[in-house]
C-alpha positions in Angstrom: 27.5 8.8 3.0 25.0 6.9 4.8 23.5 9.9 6.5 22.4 10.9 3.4 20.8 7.6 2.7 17.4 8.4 4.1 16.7 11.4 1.5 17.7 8.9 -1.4 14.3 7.3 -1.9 13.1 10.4 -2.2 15.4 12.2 -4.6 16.6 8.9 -6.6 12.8 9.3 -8.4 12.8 13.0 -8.3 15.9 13.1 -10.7 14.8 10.2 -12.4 11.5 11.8 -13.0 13.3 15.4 -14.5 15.4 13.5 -17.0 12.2 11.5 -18.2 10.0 14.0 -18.7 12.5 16.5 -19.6 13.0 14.2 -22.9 9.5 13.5 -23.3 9.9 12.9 -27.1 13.1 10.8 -26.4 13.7 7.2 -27.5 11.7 4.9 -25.6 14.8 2.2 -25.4 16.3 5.4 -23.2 13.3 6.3 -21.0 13.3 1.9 -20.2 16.6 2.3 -19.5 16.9 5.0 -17.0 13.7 4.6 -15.3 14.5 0.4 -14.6 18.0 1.7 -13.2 16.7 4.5 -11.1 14.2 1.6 -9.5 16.8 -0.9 -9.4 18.8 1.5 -7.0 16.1 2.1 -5.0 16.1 -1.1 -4.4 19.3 -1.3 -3.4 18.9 1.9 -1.1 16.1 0.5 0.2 17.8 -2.6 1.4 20.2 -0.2 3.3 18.1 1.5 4.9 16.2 -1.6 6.3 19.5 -3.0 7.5 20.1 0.6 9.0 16.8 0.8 11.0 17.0 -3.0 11.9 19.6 -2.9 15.0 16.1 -0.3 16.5 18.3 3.0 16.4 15.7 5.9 15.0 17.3 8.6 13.0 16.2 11.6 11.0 17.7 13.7 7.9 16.8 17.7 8.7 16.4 18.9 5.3 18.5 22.4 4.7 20.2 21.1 8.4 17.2 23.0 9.6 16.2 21.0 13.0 12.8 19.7 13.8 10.6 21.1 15.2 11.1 24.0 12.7 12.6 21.8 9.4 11.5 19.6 7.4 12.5 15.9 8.4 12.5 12.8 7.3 12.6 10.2 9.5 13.9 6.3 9.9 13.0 3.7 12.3 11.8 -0.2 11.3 8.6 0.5 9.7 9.3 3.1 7.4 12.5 1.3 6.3 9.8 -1.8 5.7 7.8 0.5 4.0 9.8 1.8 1.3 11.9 -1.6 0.5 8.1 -3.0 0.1 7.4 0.1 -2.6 10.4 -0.4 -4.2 9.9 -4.7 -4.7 7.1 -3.9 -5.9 8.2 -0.9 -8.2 10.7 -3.5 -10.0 7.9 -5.9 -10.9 5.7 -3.5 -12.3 8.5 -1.0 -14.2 9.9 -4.0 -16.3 6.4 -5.3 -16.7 5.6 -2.1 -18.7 8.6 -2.2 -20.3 7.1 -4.8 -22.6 4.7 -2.3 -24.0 1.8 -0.8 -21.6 4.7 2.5 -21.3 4.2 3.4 -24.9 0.3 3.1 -25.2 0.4 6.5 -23.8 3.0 9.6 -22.9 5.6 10.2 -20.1 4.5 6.9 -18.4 7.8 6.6 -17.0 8.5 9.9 -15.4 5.0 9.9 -14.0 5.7 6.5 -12.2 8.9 7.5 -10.6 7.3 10.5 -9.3 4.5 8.5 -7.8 7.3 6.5 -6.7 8.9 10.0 -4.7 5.5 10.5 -3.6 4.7 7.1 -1.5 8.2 7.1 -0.1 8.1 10.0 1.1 4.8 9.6 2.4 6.4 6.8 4.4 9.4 8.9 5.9 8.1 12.2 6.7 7.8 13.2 10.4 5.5 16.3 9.8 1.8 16.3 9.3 2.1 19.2 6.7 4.6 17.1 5.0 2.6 14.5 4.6 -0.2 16.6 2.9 2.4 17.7 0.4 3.6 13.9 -0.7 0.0 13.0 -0.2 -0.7 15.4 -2.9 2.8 14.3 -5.0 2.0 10.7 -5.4 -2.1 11.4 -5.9 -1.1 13.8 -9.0 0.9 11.5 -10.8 -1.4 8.4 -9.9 -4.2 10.8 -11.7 -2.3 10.8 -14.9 -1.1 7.4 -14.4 -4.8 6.2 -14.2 -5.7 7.7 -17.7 -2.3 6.1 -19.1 -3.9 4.7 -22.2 -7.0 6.1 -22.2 -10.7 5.2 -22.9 -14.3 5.5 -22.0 -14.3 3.1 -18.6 -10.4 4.3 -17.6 -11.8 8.0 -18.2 -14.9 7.6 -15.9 -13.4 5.6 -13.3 -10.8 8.7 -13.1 -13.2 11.0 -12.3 -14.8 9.5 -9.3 -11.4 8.7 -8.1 -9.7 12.5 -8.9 -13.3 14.0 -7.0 -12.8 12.0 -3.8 -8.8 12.2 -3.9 -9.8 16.7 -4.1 -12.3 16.0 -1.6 -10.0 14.5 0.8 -7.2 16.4 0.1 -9.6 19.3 1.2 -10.0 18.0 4.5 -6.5 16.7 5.2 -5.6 20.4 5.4 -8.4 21.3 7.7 -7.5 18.7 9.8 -4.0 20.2 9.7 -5.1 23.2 10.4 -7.0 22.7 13.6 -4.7 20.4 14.9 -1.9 23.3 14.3 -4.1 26.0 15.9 -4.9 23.6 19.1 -1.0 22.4 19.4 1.1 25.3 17.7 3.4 22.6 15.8 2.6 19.8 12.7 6.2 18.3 13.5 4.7 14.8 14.8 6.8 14.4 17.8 6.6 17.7 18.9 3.1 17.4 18.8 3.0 13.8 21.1 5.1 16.2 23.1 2.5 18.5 23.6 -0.6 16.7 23.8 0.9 15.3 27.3 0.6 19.3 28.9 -2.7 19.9 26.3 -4.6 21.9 28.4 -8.7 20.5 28.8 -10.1 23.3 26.8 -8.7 22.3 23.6 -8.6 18.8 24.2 -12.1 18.8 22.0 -10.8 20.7 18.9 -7.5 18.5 18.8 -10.3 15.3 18.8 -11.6 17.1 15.9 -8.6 17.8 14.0 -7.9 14.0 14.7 -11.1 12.3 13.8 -11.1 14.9 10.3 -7.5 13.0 9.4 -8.7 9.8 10.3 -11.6 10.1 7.7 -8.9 11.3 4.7 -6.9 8.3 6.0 -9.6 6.4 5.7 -10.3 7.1 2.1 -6.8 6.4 1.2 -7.2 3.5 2.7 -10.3 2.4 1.1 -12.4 1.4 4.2 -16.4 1.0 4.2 -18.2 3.5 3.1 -15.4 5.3 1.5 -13.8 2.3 -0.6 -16.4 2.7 -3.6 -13.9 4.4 -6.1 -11.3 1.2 -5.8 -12.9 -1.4 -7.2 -13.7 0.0 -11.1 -10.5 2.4 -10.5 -8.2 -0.3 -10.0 -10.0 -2.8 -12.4 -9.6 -0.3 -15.2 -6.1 1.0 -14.5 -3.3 -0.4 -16.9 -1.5 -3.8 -15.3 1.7 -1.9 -14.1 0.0 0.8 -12.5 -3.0 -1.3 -11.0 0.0 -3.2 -9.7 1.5 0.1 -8.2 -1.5 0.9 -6.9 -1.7 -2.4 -4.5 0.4 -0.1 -2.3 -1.7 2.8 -2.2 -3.9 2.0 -0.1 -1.2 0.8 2.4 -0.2 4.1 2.2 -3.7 5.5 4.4 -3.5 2.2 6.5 0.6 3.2 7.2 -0.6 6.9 7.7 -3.1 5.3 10.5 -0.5 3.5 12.0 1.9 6.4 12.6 0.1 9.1 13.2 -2.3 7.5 16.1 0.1 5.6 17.5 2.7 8.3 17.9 0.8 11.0 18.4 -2.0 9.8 20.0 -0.2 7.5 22.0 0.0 6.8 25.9 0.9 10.1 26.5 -1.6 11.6 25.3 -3.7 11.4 28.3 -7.5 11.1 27.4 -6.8 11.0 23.7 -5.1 8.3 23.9 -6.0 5.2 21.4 -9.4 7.8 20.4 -9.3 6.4 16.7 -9.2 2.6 17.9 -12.9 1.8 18.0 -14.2 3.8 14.8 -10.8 1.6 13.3 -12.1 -1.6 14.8 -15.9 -1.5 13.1 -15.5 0.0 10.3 -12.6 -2.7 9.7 -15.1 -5.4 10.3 -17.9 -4.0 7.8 -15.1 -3.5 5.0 -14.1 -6.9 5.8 -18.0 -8.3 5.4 -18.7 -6.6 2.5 -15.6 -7.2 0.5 -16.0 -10.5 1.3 -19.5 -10.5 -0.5 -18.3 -8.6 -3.4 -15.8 -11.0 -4.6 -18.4 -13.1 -5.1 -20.5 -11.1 -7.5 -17.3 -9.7 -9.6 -18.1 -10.9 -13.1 -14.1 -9.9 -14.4 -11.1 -11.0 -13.4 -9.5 -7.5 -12.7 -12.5 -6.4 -10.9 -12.2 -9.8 -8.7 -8.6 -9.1 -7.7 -9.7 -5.1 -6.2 -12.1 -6.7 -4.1 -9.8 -8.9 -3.1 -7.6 -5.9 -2.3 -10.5 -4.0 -0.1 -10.7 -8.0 1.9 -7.1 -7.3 2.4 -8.0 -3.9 3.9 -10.8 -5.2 6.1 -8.3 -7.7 7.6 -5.5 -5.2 7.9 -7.8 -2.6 9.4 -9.2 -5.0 11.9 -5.0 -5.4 13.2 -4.8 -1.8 13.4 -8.4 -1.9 15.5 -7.1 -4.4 17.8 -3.7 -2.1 18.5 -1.3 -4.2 20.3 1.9 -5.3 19.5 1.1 -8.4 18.7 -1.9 -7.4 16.6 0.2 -4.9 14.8 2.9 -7.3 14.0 1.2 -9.6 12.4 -1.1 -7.4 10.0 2.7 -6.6 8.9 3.5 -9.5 7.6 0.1 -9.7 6.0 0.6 -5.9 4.5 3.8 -7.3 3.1 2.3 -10.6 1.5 -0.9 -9.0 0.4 0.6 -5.9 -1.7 3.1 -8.1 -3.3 0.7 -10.6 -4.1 -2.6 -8.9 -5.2 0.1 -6.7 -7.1 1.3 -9.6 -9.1 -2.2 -10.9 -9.7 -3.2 -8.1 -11.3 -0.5 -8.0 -13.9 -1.0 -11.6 -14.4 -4.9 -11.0 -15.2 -4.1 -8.5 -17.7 -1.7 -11.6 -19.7 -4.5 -13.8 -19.4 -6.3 -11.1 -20.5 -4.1 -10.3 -23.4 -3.9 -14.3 -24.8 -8.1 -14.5 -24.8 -8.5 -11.6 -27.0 -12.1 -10.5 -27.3 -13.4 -11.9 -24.0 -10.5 -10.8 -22.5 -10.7 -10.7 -18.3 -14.1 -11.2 -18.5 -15.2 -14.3 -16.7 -16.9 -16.1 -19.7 -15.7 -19.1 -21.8 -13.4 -18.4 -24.0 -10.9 -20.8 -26.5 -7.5 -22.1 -25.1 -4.9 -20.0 -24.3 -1.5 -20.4 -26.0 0.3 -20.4 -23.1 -2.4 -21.9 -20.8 -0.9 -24.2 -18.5 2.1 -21.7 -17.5 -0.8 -19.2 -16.6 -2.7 -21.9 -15.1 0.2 -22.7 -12.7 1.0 -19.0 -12.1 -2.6 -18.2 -11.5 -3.4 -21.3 -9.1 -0.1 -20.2 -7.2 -1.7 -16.4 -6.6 -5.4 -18.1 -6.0 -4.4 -20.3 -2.9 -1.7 -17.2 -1.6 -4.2 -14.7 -1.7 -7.3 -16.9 -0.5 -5.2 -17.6 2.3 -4.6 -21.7 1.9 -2.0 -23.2 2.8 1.4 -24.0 2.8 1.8 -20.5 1.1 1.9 -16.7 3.2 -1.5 -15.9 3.1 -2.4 -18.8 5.7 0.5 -17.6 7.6 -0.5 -14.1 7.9 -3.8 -15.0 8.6 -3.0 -17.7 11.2 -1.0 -14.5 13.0 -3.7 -12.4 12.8 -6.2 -14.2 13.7 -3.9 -15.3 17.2 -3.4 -12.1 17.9 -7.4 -11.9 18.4 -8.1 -11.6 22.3 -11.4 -12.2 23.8 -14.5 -10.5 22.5 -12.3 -9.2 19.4 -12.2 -13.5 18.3 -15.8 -13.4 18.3 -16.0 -10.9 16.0 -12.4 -11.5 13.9 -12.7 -15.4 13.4 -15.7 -15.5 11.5 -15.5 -13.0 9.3 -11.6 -13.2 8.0 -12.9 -17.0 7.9 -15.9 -16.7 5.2 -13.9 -14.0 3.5 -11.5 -16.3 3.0 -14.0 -19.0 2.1 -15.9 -16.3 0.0 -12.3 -15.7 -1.9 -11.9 -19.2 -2.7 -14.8 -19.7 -4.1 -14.8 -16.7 -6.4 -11.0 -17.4 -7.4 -11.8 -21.3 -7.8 -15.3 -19.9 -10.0 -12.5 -17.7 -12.1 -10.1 -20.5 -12.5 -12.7 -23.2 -14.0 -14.0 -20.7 -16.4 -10.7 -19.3 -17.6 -8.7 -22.5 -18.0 -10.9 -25.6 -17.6 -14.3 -24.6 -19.4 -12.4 -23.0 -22.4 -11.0 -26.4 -23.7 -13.0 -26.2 -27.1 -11.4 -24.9 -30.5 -8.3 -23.7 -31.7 -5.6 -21.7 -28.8 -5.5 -18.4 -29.5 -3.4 -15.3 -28.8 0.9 -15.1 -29.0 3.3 -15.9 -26.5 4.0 -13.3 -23.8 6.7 -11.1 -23.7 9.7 -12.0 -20.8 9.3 -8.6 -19.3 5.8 -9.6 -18.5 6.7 -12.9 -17.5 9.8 -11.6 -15.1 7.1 -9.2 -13.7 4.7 -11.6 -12.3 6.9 -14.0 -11.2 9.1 -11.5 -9.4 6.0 -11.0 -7.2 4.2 -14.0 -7.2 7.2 -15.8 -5.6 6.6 -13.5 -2.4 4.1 -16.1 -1.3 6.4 -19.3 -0.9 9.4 -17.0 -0.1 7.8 -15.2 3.1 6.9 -18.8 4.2 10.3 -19.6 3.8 12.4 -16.9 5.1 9.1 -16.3 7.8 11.5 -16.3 11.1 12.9 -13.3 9.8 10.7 -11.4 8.6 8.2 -11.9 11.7 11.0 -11.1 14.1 11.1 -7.7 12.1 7.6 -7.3 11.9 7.5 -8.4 15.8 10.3 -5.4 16.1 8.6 -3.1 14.5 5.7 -3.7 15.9 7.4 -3.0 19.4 9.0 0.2 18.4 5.8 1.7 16.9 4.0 0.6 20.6 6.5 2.7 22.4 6.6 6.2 20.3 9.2 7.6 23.4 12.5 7.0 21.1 11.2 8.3 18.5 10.1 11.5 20.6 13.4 12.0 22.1 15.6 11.0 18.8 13.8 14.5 17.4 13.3 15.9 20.0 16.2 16.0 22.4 14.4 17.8 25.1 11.4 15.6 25.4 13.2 13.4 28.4 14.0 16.3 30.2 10.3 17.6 30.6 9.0 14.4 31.1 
């Protein structure tokens, strides 16, 4: 049975996603019901598979028992393990959030979000370029609907620029497919690291091409400078649970990054080796820059916490740019505080949100809140986390990344994560004063908040203390996964049985 583990996260939301939209008109108790189980076991899978890929051993599941390079396949090792236990965390916080009422403002919430849910995981576990086009293209088309979930004028508009770019992009994933299949003869990702060590000089300029073309769709998934401007009013306008869903989306480009450059494009590729690293490195930085300006100019709550998502990718970006192991291991432990943490504070705006009626997230003076000092507490908790104070994880993750700086990179790294930071801080402290402190005149307003939306935030929020606690661990993973992805030869030769017989 546990061979067949790997294909779970993939068809655990798949059948969950038939039976909920196959009884579209059914009784919403039912759809609740089905859709928090289904994400519940993909939690539990997800914790297998982790423990699975954690003794370093990298297996696949050939699909049809058709073998790579030909099949498709779906492939283990640490960081795609990480990966999809990180989607499915975060899945339970925001399903049983909108179980407390955001599902029913609109149809077949449920179905679409497990479906986004087969999308991203398989994104994450896919070991062929093609394949990853196609789950690109699975979780974008539910996330389109999901956007709209609701409806209005500012959802409806913010879904357009978002749907354009997504086509756009998708449009030149499969060129860059395409040329890098006409200059290597395979899109099976190993087989192609394989080949680029006997690439012959001729075609060494169409495969940087093809690779430069992906890096600028991975890019846009990722939301780096200039191509981040659909996030900010996207995500600010997106109901709570999906916003919250969406706080891995973006990992999904940087992940994409990650893999792809450093297996394919790894040390033995010759002269292509490490070719994305400094386009990575200052685009990083200028995402990081700006983003760190923007959050000081949001005037809304939900629009303060995307910006604070695109600082997230700055720093996460600059890891990627610095590409060592050390670099790469901790801007995992940031990936995994930041998503879990920016995803909580997004549902917990929208309670704030719900309790200040007309001014709602908007960062004006409003009366008392009903429940004010809970959301006070909750808030301040997910202001100093994701501002990066500490004793909570964002300091941590910080402190990592900014060690892993070497040389000239510190120059550059320290003191612009540092007024980011600073820039966060004062934004979240600006947010905090109006919402809680300032609105101390008149009567409280609002009712108290439902338990679902309560379990929701606080299932998230309490990632920040808990990766402090439990950080040995979960660095000594990261630090493992961070060595495994540096040395892409295992992974070669686990598909590819042949590989350590040409070498």
């Amino acid at each position: 049975m546990t061979q067949h583990l790997i294909v779970l996260p993939v068809v655990l939301p798949l059948i969950a996603g038939i039976l909920l939209l196959y009884q579209r008109q059914g009784i919403v108790r039912y759809k609740r019901i089905v859709s928090i189980v289904s994400t519940a076991l993909l939690l539990l899978v997800s914790i297998g598979l982790v423990n699975q890929a954690a003794s370093g051993e990298i297996t696949y599941y050939a699909l049809g028992d058709w073998q790579p390079p030909f099949g498709i396949a779906l492939v283990l090792d640490r960081l795609s393990a990480m990966m999809v236990l990180l989607t499915s965390v975060l899945a339970v916080g925001a399903v049983v959030y909108a179980c407390a009422g955001d599902d029913e403002k609109g149809s077949n919430f449920h179905g679409l979000f497990q479906w986004q849910l087969m999308g991203i995981n398989g994104a994450f576990l896919t070991g062929d370029l093609f394949n990853l086009f196609v789950f690109f293209e699975v979780l974008l088309l539910a996330s389109y609907a999901l956007l709209l979930h609701g409806g209005g004028k500012a959802r409806i508009q913010a879904s357009v620029h978002y749907v354009v770019l997504n086509l756009a992009g998708s449009s030149l994933f499969l060129i860059g497919v395409g040329v890098l299949y006409g200059a290597t003869g395979t899109l099976n990702m190993a087989d192609m690291a394989q080949r680029l060590a006997e690439l012959p000089p001729e075609r060494e300029g169409l495969v940087t091409a093809g690779a430069l073309i992906l890096l600028v769709v991975f890019g846009l998934k990722a939301a780096i400078l200039p191509l981040y401007f659909w996030l900010p009013r996207a995500y600010a306008n997106a109901p709570a649970p999906v916003a919250a869903l969406f706080a891995i989306m973006t990992k999904v480009g940087i992940y994409a990054i990650l893999r792809v450059y450093s297996l394919i494009f790894g040390d033995q590729a010759g002269s292509l080796t490490a070719l994305e690293q400094p386009w990575v490195w200052w685009f990083a930085l200028a995402t990081l820059a700006i983003a760190g300006v923007s959050v000081l100019a949001a005037k809304d709550l939900r629009l303060l916490v995307a910006y604070l998502v695109l600082v997230s990718v700055g720093t996460l970006l600059a890891g990627i740019g610095m590409r060592t192991p050390e670099a790469v291991s901790a801007l995992l432990y940031y990936l995994i505080h930041t998503t879990l943490v920016t995803g909580g504070l997004f549902l917990l705006a929208d309670m704030i949100g719900a309790q200040r009626g007309k001014p709602g997230t908007r960062l004006v003076k409003g009366r008392p809140l009903v429940q004010g000092q809970w959301l006070a507490l909750a808030f301040f908790i997910g202001a100093i986390a994701v501002a990066g104070l500490p004793p909570l994880s964002g300091a941590l993750g910080k402190a990592l990344m900014l060690n892993a700086a070497e040389g000239m990179q510190r120059l550059w790294l320290w003191p612009l994560l540092l007024l980011a930071g600073l820039s966060s801080l004062i934004a979240l402290s600006r947010a905090g004063s109006t919402l809680f402190w300032r609105s101390q005149r008149g009567t409280a307003t609002g009712k108290k908040l439902p338990r679902e939306q309560w379990f929701g935030v606080i299932w998230l929020l309490s990632a920040a203390p808990l990766l402090v606690i439990f950080a040995g661990p979960v660095s000594h993973y990261t630090a493992a996964a961070a060595e495994q992805l540096a040395n892409p030869l295992p992974l070669i030769e686990a598909l590819m049985p042949d590989a350590g017989d040409n070498s």
